[in-house]
C-alpha positions in Angstrom: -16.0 -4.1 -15.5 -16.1 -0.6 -17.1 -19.0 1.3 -16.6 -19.9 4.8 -18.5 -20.7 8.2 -17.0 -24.8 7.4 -16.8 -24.5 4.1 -15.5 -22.6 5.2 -12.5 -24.8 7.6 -11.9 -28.0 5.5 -12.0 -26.1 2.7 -9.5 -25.5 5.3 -7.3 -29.1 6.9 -8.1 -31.3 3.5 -7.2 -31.8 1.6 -4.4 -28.6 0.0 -4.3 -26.8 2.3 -1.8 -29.9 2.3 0.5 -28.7 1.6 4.2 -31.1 -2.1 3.8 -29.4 -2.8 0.8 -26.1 -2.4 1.8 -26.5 -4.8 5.3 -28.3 -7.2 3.6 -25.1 -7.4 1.0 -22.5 -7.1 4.3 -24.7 -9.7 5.8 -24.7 -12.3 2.6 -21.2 -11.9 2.5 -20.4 -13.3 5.8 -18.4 -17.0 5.7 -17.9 -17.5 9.5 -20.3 -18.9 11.5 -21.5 -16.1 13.5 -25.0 -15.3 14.4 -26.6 -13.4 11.4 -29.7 -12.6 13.7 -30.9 -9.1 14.5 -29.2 -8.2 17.6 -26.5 -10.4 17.8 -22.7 -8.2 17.7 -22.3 -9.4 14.0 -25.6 -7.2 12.7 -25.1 -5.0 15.0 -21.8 -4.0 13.3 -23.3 -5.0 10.2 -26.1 -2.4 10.5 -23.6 0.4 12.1 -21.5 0.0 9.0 -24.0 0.0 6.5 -25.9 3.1 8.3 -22.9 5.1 7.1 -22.0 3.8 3.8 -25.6 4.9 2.7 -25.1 8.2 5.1 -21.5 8.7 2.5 -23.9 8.4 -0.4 -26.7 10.6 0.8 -23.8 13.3 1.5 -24.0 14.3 -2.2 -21.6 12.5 -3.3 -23.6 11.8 -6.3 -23.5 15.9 -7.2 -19.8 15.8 -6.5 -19.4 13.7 -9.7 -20.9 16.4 -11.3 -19.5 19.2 -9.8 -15.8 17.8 -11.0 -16.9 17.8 -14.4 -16.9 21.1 -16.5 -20.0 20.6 -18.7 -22.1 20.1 -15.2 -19.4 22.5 -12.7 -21.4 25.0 -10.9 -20.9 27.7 -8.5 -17.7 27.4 -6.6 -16.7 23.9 -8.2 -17.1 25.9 -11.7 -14.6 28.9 -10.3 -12.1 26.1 -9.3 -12.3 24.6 -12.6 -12.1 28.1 -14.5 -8.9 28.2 -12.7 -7.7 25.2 -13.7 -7.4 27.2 -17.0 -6.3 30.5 -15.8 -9.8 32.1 -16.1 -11.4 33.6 -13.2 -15.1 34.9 -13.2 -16.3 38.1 -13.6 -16.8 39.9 -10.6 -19.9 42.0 -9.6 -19.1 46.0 -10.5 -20.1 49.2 -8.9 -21.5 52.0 -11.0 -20.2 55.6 -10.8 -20.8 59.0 -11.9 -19.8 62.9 -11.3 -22.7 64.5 -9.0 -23.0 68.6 -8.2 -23.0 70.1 -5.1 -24.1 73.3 -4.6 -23.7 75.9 -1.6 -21.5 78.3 0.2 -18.5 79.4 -1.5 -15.3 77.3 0.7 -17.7 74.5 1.9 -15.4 71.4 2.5 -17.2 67.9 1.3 -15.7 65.6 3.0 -14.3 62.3 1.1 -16.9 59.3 1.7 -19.9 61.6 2.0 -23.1 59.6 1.5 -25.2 60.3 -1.1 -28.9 59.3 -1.4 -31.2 57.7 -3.9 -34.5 55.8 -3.7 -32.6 52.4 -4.4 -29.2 52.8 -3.2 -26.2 55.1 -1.7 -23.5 56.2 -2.9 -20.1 57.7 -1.5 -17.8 60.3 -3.0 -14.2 58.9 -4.4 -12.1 62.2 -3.2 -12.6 65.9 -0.9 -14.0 68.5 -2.5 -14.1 72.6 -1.8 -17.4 74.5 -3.3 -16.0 77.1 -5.7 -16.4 80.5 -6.1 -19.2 79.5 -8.6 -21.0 78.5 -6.3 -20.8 74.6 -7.0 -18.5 71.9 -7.0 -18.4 68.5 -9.0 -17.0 65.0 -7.3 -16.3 61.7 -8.5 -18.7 59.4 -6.2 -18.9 55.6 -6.2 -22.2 53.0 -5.4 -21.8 51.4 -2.0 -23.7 48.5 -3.6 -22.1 46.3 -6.3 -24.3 45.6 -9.2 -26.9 47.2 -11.6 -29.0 48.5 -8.9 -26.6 51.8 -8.6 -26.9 52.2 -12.4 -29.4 55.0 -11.7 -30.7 58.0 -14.2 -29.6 61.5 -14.1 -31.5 63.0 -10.9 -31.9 60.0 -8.8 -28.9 61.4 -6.2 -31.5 63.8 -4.0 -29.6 64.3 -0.8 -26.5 64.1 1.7 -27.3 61.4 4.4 -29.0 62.8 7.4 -26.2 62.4 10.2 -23.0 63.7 7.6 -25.6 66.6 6.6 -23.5 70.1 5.8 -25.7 73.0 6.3 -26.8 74.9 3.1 -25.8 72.4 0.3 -27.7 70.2 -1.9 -26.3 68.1 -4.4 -27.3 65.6 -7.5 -26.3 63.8 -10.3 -26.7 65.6 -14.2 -26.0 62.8 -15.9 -26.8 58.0 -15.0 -24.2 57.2 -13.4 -23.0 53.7 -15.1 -20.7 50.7 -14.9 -22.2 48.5 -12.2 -22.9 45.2 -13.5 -23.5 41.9 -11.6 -21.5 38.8 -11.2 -20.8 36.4 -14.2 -23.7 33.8 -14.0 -22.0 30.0 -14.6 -23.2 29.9 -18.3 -21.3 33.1 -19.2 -18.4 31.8 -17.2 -18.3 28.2 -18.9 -18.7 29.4 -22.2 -15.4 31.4 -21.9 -13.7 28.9 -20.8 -14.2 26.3 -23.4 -13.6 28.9 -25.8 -10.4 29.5 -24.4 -9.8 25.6 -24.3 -11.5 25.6 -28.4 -10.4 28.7 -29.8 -7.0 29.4 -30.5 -5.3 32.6 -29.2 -2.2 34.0 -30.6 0.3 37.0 -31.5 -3.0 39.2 -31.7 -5.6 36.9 -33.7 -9.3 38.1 -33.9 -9.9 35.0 -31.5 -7.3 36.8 -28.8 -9.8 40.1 -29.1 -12.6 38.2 -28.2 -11.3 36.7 -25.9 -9.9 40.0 -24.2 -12.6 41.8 -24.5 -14.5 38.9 -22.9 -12.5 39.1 -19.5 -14.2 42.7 -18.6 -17.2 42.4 -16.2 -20.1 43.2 -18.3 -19.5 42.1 -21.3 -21.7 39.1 -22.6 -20.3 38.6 -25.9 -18.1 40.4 -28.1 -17.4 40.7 -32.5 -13.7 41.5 -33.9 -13.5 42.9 -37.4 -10.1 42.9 -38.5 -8.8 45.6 -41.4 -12.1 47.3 -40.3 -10.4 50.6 -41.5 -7.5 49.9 -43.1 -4.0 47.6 -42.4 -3.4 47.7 -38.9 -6.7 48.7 -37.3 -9.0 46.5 -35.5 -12.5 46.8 -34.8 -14.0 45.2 -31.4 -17.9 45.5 -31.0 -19.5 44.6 -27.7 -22.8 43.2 -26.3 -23.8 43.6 -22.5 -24.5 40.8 -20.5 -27.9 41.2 -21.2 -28.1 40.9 -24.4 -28.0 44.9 -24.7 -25.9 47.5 -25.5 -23.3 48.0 -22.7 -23.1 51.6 -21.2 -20.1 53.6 -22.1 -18.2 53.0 -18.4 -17.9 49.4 -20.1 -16.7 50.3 -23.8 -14.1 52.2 -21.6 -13.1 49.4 -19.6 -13.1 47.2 -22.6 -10.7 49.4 -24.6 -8.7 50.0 -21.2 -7.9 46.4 -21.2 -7.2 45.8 -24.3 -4.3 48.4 -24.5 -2.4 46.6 -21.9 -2.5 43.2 -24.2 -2.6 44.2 -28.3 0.1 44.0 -30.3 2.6 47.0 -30.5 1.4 49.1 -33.5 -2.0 47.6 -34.1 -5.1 50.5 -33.7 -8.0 49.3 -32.0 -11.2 50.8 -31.4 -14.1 49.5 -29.0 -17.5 50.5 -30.1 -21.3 49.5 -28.9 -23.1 46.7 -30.8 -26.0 48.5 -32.4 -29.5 47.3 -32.4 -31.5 46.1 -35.2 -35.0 46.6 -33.8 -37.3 44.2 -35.0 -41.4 44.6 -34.8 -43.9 41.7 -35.2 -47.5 42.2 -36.1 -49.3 38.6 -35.9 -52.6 37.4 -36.0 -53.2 34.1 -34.0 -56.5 32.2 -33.2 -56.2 31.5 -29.3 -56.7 28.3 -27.4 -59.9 28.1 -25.8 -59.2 29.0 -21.8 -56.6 31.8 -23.1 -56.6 35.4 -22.8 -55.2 37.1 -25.7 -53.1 39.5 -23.2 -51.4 36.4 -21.3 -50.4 34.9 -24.5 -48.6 38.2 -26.1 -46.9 38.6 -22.6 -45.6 35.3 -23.1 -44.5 35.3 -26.5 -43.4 38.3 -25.8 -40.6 36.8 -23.6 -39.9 34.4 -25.5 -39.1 36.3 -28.5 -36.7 38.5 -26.7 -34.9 35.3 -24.6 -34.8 34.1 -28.4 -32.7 36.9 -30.1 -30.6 37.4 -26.7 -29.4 33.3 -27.0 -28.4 34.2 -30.9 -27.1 37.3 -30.3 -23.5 37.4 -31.9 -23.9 34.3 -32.9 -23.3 33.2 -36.6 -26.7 32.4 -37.0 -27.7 35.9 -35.5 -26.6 37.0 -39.6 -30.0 36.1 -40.7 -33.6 36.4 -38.4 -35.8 33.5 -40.4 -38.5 35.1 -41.4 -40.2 31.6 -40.5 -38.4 31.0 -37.2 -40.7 33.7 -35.6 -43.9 31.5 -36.9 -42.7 28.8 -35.1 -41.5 30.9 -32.1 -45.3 32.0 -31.8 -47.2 29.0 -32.8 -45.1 27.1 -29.6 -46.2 29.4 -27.2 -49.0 27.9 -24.8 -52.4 28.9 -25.9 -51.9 30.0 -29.4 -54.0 27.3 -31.6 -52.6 28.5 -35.2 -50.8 31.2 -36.6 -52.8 32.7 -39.4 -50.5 35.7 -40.6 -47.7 38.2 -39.3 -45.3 40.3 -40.8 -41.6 41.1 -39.6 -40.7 44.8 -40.0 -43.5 45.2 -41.7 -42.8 43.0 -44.8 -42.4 38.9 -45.3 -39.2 38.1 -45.6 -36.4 37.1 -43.4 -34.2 39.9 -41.6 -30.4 40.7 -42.3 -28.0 42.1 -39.9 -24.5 43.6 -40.2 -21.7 42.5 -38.4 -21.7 44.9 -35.6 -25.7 44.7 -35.2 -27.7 42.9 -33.3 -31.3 41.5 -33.2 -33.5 44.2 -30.7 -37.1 43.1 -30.1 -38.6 46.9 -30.2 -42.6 45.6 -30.3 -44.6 42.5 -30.9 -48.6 42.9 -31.3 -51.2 39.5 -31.5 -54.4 40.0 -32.9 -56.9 38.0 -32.1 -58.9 36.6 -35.4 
């Protein structure tokens, strides 16, 4: 008998595979005419058996259905089905940045100095010799991967205690940028079934995307062919976030995709721009609400809302209407009585290499 996906999973989901349903089947199935009594060597088998056929079910083996599948893959089982298609994820990045040391004329800073901030460390990338200036800049790298070494100019306050080198200080001028985190399993399974759906070939906009796509910190990304002319090529990227990425990503990006254009083809990577977007809306609350909770919360979901269409073809057009619903759903607002979008009534356009940036949403009360 064929079964389908969900009815397997419901059999094995019920009370079927229980350890009492199991030796009560064994048992019924039994044709000789041994003792079928609790405690005689027949049950006892009986109940050994069954004891581990349910023990075989219990062991997951329910979630390793879904774990082989790509729509439900997560984790490890989605990394080993990425490579089934040649696509591994993202990794987790570490930022980095130029900091300033000043002191004694001839002062030797060693390569792999730590360097301290409130959130993190950081080490230099190569030796360095203080100047006759005075000074000395050094390429230096975050110890930790991630965002958390994306820091702001002035974070980088000292030399660790134990590698300390009398007389010299040292900082950062300018953020240091490029650490971005992992590729979470929705990012990662996306790209592969647009590799799998979208065709890629001899330098297609699809193959740009898709390029472009394969740097860590990139969560989606716009080609524009002929953007300036035969021959050129316009990429535009969004961060992972929903943002615009930093420039230690556009460089990466437009790194990459040098190695795999077409020979004669003129490419240029550029920052998705934001079209900032401001809500003023006047709601009657719920009774039980506080105004504040309920703008915190539509707050969030406003912004989750422009991040999902972000890029997407829908993302051409913010319904004027959409943000009425949007607000009317969020618990503890009882009606919408009257908002405006960027000051006006009327639904939002965006270019191609824009997208939709949540600057401010204020609820009045009524």
């Amino acid at each position: 008998m064929k079964r389908n996906y969900q009815e397997v999973i419901d059999a094995m989901s019920n009370g079927e595979y229980t350890a009492e349903e199991i030796k009560s089947r064994i048992r019924s199935y039994l044709n000789n005419p041994a003792s079928k009594i609790e405690g005689s060597f027949a049950m006892d088998s009986i109940q050994a058996v069954a004891q581990e056929m349910a023990r075989a079910i219990n062991m997951r083996i329910i979630d390793f259905i879904d774990m082989a599948m790509l729509d439900t893959a997560e984790y490890e089982f989605l990394d080993r089905k990425g490579l089934d298609y040649g696509l591994a994820r993202n990794p987790a990045t570490a930022s980095s940045g130029y900091v300033k040391f000043t002191g004694a004329q001839g002062t030797i800073i060693p390569k792999g100095t730590t360097l301290l901030a409130d959130t993190c460390t950081f080490t230099t990338d190569f030796e360095a010799i203080i100047s006759s200036s005075g000074t000395t800049s050094v390429r230096a790298t975050c110890t930790e991967l991630g965002i958390t070494g994306n820091v702001l100019a002035g974070a980088i306050t000292g030399i660790r205690a134990t590698e300390g080198i009398d007389g010299v200080k040292v900082t950062n001028e300018e953020p240091f940028e490029g650490g971005t985190e992992e590729e979470m399993d929705d990012s990662y399974r996306k790209r592969i079934y647009e590799k799998i759906q979208m065709p890629i070939a001899s330098g297609n906009a699809n193959s740009y995307i898709y390029w472009a796509k394969q740097v860590s910190g990139v969560g989606n990304a716009r080609c524009i062919p002929l953007w300036n002319g035969a021959g050129t090529v316009k990429v535009v990227i969004l961060s992972s976030d929903g943002t615009a990425p930093d420039d230690t990503v556009i460089k990466n990006v437009a790194d990459y995709i040098e190695t795999q254009r077409p020979i004669g083809a003129k490419v240029t990577v550029s920052k998705a721009e934001a079209k900032e977007i401001i809500i003023d809306c006047t709601i009657k609350v719920s009774a039980g609400y506080r105004l504040t909770d309920v703008q915190t919360e539509a707050n969030r979901i406003i912004r989750e809302y422009l991040t999902g269409i972000a890029y997407e073809e829908e993302s051409k057009v913010l319904s004027y209407f959409k943000i009425s619903d949007l607000i009317f759903n969020v618990e503890g607002v009882s009606d919408v009585l009257d908002y405006t979008v960027n000051g006006g009534k009327q639904s939002i356009m965006a270019e191609a290499a824009e997208f939709f940036s949540l600057s401010e949403i204020t609820l009045h009360e009524n």
